[in-house]
BAVEXKE-909933 format. One record per residue (C-alpha): residue in three letters; x, y, z. Coordinates in steps of 0.02 Angstrom, whole numbers, plus 32768, in hexadecimal, padded with zeros to 4 digits. Example, Ala and Ser with C-alpha at 12.3 -4.5 7.8 and 13.67 -1.06 7.14 Angstrom:
BEGIN
ala82677F1F8186;ser82AC7FCB8165;
This chain:
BEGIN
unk0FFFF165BD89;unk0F62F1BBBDCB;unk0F41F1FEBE77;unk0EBEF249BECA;unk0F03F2F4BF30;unk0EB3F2FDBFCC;unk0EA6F396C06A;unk0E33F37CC0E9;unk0E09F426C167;unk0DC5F3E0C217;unk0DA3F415C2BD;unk0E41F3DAC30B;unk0ECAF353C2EE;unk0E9FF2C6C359;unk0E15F24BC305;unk0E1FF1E4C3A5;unk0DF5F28BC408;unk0D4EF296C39E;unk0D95F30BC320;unk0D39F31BC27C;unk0D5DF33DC1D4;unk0CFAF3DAC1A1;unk0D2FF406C0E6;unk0D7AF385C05C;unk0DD4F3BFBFC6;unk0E22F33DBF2E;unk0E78F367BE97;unk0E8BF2DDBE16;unk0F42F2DBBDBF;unk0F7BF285BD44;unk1017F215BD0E;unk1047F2B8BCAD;unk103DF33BBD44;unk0F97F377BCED;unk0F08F39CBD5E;unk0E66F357BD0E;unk0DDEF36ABDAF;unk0DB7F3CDBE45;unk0D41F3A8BECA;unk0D17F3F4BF74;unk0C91F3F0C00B;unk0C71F430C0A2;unk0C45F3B1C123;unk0BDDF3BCC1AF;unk0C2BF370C246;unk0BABF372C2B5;unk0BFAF3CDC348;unk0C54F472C362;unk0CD4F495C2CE;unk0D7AF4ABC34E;unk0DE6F526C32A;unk0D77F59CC2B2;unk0E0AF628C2B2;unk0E82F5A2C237;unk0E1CF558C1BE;unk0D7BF5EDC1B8;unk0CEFF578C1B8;unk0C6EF5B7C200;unk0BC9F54FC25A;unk0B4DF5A9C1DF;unk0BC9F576C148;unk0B99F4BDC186;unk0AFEF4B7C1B5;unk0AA8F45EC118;unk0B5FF423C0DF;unk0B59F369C0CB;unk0B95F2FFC15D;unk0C31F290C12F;unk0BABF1E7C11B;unk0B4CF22BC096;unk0BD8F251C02C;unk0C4BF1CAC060;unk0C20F156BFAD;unk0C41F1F5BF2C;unk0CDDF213BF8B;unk0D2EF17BBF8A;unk0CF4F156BED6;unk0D5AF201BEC0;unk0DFBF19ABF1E;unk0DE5F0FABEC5;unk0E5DF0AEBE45;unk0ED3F14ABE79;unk0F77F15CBEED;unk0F45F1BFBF90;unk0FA1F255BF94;unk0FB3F2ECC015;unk101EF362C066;unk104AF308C113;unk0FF1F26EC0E6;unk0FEAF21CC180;unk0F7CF2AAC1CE;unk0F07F29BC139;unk0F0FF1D6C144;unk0EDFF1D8C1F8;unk0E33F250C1CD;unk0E21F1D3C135;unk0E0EF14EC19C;unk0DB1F17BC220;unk0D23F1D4C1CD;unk0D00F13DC150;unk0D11F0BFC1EA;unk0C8FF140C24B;unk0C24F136C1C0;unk0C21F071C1A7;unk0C9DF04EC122;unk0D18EFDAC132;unk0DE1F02CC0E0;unk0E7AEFD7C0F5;unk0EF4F00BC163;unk0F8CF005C0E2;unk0F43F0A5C07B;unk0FD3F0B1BFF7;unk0FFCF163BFED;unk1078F1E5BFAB;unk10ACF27CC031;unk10DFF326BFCD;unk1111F36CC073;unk1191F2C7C09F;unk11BEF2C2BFD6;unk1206F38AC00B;unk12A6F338C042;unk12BFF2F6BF9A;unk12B0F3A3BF54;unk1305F418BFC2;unk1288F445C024;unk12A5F3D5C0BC;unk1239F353C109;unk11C3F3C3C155;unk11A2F45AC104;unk10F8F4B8C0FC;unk1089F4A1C061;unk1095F553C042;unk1153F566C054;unk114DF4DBBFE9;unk10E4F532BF61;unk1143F5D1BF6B;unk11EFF56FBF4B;unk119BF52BBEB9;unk1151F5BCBE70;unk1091F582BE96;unk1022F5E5BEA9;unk0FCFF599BF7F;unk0F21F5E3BF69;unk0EC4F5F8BFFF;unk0F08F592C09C;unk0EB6F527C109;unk0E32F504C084;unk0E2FF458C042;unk0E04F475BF95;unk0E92F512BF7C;unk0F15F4A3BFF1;unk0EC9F3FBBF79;unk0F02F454BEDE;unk0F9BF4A6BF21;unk0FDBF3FCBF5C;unk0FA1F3C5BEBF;unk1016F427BE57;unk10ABF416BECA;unk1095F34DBEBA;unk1092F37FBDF3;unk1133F3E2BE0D;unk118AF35BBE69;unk115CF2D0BDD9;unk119FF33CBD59;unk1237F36ABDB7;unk124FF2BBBDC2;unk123AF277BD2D;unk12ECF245BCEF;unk132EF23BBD8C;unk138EF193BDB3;unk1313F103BE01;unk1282F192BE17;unk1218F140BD76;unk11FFF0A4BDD4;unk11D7F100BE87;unk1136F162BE2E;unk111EF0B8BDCA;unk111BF04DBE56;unk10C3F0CBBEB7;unk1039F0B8BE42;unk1021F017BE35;unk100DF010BEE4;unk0F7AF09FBEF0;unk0F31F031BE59;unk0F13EF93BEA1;unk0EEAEFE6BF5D;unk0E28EFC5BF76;unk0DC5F05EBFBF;unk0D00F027BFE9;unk0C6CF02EBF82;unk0BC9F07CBFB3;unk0B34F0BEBF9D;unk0B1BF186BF5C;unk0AA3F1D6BFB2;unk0A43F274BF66;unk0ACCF2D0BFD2;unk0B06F354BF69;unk0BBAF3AABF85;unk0BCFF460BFCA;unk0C73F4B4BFA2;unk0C97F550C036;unk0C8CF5B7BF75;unk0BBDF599BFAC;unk0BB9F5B3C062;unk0B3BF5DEC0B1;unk0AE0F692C093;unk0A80F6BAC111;unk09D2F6FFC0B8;unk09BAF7C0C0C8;unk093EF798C15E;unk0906F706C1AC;unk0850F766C195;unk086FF70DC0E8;unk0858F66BC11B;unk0799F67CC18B;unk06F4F693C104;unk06ADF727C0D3;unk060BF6BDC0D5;unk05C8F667C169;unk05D2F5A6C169;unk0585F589C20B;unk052BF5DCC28B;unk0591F639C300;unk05ADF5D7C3AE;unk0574F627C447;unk05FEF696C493;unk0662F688C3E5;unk06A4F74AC3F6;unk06E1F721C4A5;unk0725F68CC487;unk0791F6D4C3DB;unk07C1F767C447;unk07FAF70BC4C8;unk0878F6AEC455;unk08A2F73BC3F1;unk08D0F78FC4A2;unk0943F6F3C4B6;unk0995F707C410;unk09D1F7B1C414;unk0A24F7A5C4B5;unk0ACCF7DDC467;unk0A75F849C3E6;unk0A86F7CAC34B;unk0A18F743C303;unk0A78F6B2C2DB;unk0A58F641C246;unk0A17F5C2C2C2;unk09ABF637C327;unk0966F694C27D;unk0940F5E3C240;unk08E0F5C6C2EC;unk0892F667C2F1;unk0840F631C241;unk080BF56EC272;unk07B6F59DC306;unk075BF646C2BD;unk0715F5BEC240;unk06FFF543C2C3;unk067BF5D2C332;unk063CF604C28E;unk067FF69CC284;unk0681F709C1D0;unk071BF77DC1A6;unk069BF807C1C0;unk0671F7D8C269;unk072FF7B2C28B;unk0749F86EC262;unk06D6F8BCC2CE;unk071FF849C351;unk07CDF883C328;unk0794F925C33C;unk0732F927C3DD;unk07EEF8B2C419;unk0846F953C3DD;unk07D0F9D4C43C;unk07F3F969C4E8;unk08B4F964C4B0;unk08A8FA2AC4B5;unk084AFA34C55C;unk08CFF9C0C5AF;unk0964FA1DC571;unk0905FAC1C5CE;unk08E8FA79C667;unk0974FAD2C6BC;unk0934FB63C674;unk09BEFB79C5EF;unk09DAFB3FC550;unk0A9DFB3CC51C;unk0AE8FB20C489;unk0B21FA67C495;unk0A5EFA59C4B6;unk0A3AFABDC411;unk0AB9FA43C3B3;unk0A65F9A8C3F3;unk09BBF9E3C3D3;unk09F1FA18C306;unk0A35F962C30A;unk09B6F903C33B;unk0936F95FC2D7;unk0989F94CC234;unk0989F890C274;unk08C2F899C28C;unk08C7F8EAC1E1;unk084DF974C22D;unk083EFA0EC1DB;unk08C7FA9CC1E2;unk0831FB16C232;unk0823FA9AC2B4;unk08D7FA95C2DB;unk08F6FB3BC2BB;unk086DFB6BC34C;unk08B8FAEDC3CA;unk0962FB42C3CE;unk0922FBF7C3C6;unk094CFC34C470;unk0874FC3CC4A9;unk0857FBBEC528;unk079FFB50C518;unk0722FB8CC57C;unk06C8FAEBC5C0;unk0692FAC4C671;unk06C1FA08C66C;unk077AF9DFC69D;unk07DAF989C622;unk07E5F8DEC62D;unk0892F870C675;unk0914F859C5FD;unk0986F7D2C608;unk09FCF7DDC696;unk0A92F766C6E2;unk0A87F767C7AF;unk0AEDF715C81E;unk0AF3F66AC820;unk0ABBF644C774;unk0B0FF5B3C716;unk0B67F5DCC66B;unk0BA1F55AC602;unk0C38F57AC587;unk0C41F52EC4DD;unk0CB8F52FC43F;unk0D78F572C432;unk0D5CF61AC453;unk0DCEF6B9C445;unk0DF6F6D1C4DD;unk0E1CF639C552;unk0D9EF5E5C59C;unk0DF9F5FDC646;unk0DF8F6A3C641;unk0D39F6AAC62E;unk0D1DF62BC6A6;unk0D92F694C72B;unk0D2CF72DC707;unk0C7FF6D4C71C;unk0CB1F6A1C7C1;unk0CF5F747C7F2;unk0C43F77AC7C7;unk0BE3F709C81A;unk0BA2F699C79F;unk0BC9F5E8C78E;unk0C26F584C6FB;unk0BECF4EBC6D3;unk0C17F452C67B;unk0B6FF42FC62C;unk0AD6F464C5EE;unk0A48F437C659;unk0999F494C66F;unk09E1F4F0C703;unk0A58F549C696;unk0A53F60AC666;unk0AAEF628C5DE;unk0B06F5DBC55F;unk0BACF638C51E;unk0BDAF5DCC471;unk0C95F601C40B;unk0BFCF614C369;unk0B52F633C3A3;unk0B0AF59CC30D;unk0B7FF528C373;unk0B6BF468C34D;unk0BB0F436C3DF;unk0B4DF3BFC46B;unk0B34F44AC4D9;unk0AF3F4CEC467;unk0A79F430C417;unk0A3FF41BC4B6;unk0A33F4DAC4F2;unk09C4F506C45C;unk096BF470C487;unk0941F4ABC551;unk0924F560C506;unk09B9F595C551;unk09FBF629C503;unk0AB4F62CC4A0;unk0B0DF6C5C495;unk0BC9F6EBC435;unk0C51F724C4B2;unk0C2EF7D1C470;unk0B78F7B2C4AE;unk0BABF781C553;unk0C2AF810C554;unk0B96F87DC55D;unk0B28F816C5E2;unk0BB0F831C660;unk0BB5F8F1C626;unk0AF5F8FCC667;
């Protein structure tokens, strides 16, 4: 009487609206109620992760997560011989399905399965009822919600509850037998393993101190002609919104290695970037605090010396003739694409754009601006594309401060 406990997380709860599963948990229990194996992964979906606010997956969490294809094999090796189990099954089915169709594998439609949220009406609890008003009726202990492996194991021990509840009740010895013979002789497909390895949200990703870590402190090519202006020119795109995303930090270092550019030369770079930064926050002749704020921040992001940044925010304005150069600045007209399920409605930005002058649009094309992405390492088409055309992507905080300019 073994199942296999399963929880997906995804970015919405529509497969046939291109939803994706983005995080997998399974907990193995036994025909005793004991729990004998855990297993978890984040999954990269390749596209935006929905509704980041309920499950707390983030697009740098993902990023070198396996997609769903490359572990489909270990996972249903992990389902295999084993009742499918899960806490409003038929939502779980319907991810089941599609993601193993999507990634070529053939599953039969009649998954045999147990539901701990329909078994609730057995128990009191009502046909219905939440996994975690569940748990706390049954003295479990819910774990973190809306993350497959904690929800995987909570269901886990609720199913165990239920089955030991059960046990000497009238006609309920045959139900879990029967029940089990069923998930027995149910064939799930074979495949392949790759060299995908699993990566439980306990390993997400941590972004490196700086992405200076990742360009050479030795030179592995010669430097390309106009390398400096070319890095500066991206790094000017970057920080738009005063952050360096996983994505762009990851950029940042490819194409410094790409113009043959050393960490040293990087730095002196950085700090000739952070000089000009200074000169264009004087050009109206005064230097205000918010200025002073964004200057600190983006210097500890250069990793620059705290004499340099401590001398850019002192109140003594740089003497040199030549003006500063143009930062980056929205006029009227400009097209702004919108990507992601952002904080505040879409609508609402889009009605405020207009009122400004710019222009939504649908899509990203090499006319566009600016792109505004829900999380700045956005999978999504639009962001692929954007970083593709060397369009920048900014947060909503980041374009928050554009229209502040």
């Amino acid at each position: 009487m073994a199942f296999a406990v399963v929880d997906f997380e995804t970015t919405g709860i529509l497969p046939s609206y291109r939803h994706r599963v983005v995080e997998i948990g399974v907990t193995h229990v036994e025909d005793d109620g004991t729990i004998t194996a855990r297993w978890e992964t984040l999954v990269n979906p390749e596209r935006d992760l929905g509704p980041q606010n309920i499950h707390g997956i983030c697009a740098a969490d993902i990023l070198d997560a396996p997609v769903f294809t490359d572990i489909a094999a270990e996972f249903a090796d992990l389902l295999r011989g084993r009742v499918f189990a899960a806490h409003n099954a038929t939502f779980d089915l319907r991810f089941l399905h599609a993601e193993f169709e999507r990634a070529g594998y053939w599953l039969h439609a009649d998954t045999p399965s147990v539901c701990t949220m329909a078994l609730g009406s057995s128990f009191g609890l009502g046909a219905s009822c939440s996994l975690a008003h569940a748990c706390a009726t049954c003295s479990i202990e819910p774990g973190r919600s809306h993350s497959a492996g904690s929800d995987s194991y909570a269901t886990a021990q609720l199913l165990a509850h239920y089955q030991r509840t059960s046990s000497t009740w009238p006609g309920w010895a045959e139900y879990w037998q029967r029940t089990a013979e069923t998930g027995r002789a149910h064939e799930y497909p074979m495949g392949r393993r790759t060299s995908a390895t699993a990566k439980p949200r306990s390993t997400a990703y941590v972004a490196p101190a700086s992405f200076l870590e990742r360009i050479s402190t030795e030179s592995v090519r010669d430097a390309v002609d106009g390398a400096a202006a070319q890095y500066t020119a991206l790094l000017d795109r970057c920080l738009l919104d005063g952050i360096i995303s996983v994505s762009e930090g990851a950029q940042l270092g490819s194409v410094a290695t790409e113009l043959g550019l050393t960490r040293t030369a990087v730095h002196r770079i950085h700090r000739d970037y952070f000089v000009e930064l200074e000169r264009r926050a004087w050009s109206d002749g005064v230097l205000t605090e918010n200025e002073k704020a964004d200057l600190r921040a983006v210097g500890a992001l250069l990793q620059l010396d705290d004499d340099d940044i401590a001398a850019a925010v002192d109140d003594v304005r740089p003497e040199v003739d030549a003006p500063a150069s143009e930062a980056f600045a929205l006029v009227t007209g400009d097209l702004i694409v919108l990507t992601g399920d952002m904080v505040r409605p879409r609508e609402v930005w889009e009605a405020e754009l207009r009122d400004r002058g710019y222009l939504p649009h649908p899509t990203v094309t090499k006319k566009v601006k600016l792109v505004v992405a829900a999380d700045p390492d956005s999978l999504s088409g639009k962001a692929k594309k954007a970083r593709d055309y060397g369009i920048p992507i900014v947060s909503e905080d980041g374009l928050a401060k554009l229209l502040e300019r």
